[in-house]
N, C-alpha and C positions, 0 to 999 in steps of 0.2 A: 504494500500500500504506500502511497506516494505520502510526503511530509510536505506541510504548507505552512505555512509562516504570514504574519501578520506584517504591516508597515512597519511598527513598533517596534516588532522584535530583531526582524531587517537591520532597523537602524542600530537596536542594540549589540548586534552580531557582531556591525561594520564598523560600528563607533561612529555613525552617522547621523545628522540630525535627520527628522521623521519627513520634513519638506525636502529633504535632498533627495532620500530615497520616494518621494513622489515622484517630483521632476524626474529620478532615472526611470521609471515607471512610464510617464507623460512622454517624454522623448524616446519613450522604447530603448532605450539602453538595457531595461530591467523587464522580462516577460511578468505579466500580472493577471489573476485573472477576478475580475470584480463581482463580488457577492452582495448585490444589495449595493450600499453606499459603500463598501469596505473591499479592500485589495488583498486576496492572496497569492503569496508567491512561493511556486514549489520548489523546493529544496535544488531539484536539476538546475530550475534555471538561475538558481542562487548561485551553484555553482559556476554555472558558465559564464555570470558575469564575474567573481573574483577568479577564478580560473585555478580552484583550488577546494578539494573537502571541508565543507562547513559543520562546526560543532553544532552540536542540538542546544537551543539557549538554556540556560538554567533558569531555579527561579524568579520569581519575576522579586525585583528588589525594590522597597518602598523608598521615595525618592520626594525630595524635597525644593521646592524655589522659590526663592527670595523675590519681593519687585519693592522696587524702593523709588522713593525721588526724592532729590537732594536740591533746596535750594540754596543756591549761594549770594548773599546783597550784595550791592553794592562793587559790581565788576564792568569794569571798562573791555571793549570790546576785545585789547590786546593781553588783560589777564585771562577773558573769557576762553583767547586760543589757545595759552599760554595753557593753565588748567585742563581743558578738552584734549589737547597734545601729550598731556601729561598722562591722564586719566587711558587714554583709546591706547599710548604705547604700555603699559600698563598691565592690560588686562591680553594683549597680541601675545603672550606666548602660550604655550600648553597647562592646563588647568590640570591640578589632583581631581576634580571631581569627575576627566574626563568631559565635559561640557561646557561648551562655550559662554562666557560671559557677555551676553547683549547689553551694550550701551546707548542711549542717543542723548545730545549734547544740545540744550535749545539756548540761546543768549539774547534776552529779553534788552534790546538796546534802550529803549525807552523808560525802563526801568532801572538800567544798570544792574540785574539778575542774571544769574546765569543758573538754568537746570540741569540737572544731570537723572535720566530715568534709567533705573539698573535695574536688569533681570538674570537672575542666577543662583545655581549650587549656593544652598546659605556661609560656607567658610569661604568659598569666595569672593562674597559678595562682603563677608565684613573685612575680608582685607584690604579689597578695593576701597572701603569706607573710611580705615584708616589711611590708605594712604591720601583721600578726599579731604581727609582732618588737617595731614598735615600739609598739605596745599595751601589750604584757605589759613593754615596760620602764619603762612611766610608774609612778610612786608616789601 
């Protein structure tokens, strides 16, 4: 009997996020076959796309994420970059949680504000927050 796998557990397998492994899906890079609203993908053609024997997922592990927003007063439009540059090289390299840290960076000119909206693995997410601390405590 043939083994099918969900988007989720795809992603899980590959270390992928769950919209990646759609688009390969969408662009047929990834055979899929749709049940209802939902995607499964057999095991073969899991394989054919990594080009290599796939482990059967373990259990499914209880998983946690963080969404934060951070506002910052009183920023000029050049700490705004200054901070955003800081923050985005920051979070670019490879995470423990395995899971990418999303950030987006809005600078309220007219207010002299600067937001910062974080989404992520909660230990990553308060690293990122300290390093956010000590930013906004430079002069």
């Amino acid at each position: 009997m043939a083994q099918y796998y969900s988007v989720e557990q795809v992603a899980d397998l590959l270390g992928l996020h769950v919209r990646t492994v759609r688009g390969y899906i969408r662009d047929g890079r990834l055979a899929a076959t749709r049940i209802g609203k939902q995607y499964r993908i057999a095991r073969a053609d899991l394989e054919l796309l990594t080009g290599a024997p796939v482990a059967a997922p373990g259990p499914a592990r209880r998983r946690a994420e963080v969404s934060a927003v951070v506002r910052i007063e009183d920023v000029d439009r050049a700490a705004a970059d200054r901070i955003s540059t800081a923050v985005l090289a920051a979070i670019a390299g490879p995470r423990d949680g395995g899971r990418p840290l999303h950030v987006e960076t809005v600078h309220e000119q007219e207010r002299d504000t600067l937001r910062l909206i974080i989404l992520g693995d909660p230990a990553d997410t308060a690293g990122l927050l300290t390093i956010v601390h000590a930013l906004t405590r430079e002069n």
